[in-house]
N, C-alpha and C positions, 0 to 999 in steps of 0.2 A: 413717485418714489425716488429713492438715491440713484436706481439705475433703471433707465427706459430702454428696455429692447425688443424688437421684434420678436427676438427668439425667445416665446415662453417657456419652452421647455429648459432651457438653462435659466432661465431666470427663477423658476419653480425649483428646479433642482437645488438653486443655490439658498433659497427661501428656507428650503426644507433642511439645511445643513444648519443653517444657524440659527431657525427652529430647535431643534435637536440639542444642539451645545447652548441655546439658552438653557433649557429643559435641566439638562445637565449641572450649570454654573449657579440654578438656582434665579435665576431670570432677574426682569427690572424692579421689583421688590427689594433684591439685597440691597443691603446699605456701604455705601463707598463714598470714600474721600474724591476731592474732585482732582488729587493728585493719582492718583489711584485708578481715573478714567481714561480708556482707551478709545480709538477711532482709529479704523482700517480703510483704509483703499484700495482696492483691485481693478486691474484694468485685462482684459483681452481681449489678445488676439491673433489672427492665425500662421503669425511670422512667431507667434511665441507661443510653446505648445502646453505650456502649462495651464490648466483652466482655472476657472472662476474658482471653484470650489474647492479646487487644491490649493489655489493664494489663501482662499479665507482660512481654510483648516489650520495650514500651518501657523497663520497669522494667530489664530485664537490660541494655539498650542503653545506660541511665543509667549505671548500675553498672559496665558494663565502660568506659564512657567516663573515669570518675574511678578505676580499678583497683580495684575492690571485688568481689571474686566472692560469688556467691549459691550459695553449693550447693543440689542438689535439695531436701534434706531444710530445708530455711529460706525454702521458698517457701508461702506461705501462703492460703489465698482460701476465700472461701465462695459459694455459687450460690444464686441466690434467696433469701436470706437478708434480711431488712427494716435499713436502717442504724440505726435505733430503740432494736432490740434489744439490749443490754448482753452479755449473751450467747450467743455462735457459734462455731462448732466450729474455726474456723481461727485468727479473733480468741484464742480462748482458747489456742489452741496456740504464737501470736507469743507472749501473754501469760507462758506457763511457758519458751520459749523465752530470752525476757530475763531470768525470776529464775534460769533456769542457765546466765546471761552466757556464750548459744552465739554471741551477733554481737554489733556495733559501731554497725554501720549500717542502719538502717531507712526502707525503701525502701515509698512506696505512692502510688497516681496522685494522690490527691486528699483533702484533709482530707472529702469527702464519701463516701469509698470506706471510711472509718474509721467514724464517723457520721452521720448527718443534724443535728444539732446542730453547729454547729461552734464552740461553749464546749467540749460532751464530747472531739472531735476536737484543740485546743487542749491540753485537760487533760491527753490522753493523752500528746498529746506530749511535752507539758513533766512532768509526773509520770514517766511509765515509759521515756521514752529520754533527755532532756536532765537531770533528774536525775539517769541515772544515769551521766553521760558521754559519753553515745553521741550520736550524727550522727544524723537525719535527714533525707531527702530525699521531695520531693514533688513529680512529675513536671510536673503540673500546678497551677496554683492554683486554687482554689475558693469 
């Protein structure tokens, strides 16, 4: 899945939240433009004390405020994961997610939830979403 962690209990936890707000939004049945498509990132960890489920919620709350639905399968995060690392199981899945233009709009709390560098975080942005069109959003700044 987008995010592999040991810890099942937050991974459940976080399963069960956007459960919930699919539930909610009406799930992957509605019909939406593919400008109109979101995809979220989260990452934690324990120099940053905001958790998984607080990135996602606000994230969805972003999203449904400017009409952007996030289906399940476009939400993305890794757990314990170092921001350092270039390579991560969920990062990499946003990553294949944009070369098969699945969304529009990419959605994540913090240029530091991307990486700890925030040149690489920067780069990302402007290389693989404003590059290619797409929108950006960041909940918070960093």
């Amino acid at each position: 899945g987008p995010g592999i962690t040991d810890d099942v209990g937050d991974l459940s936890r976080v399963q069960s939240v956007i459960d919930r707000d699919d539930a909610q939004t009406g799930g992957p049945a509605r019909q939406h433009d593919l400008k109109h498509l979101g995809a979220i990132y989260a990452r934690f960890s324990t120099r940053f004390q905001t958790s998984i489920v607080d990135q996602v919620r606000a994230l969805l709350k972003a999203a449904a405020e400017r009409g952007i639905y996030v289906p399940r399968e476009l939400i993305f995060f890794d757990l314990a994961v170092r921001g350092y690392r270039d390579r991560r199981p969920g990062l990499d899945a946003v990553k294949y997610a944009i070369l098969q233009n699945k969304f529009k709009v990419f959605l994540t709390f913090s240029t530091s939830r991307l990486f700890r560098r925030a040149y690489k975080a920067q780069a990302f942005i402007e290389e693989q979403i404003i590059d290619r069109r797409m929108r950006a959003i960041l909940a918070v700044s960093s």
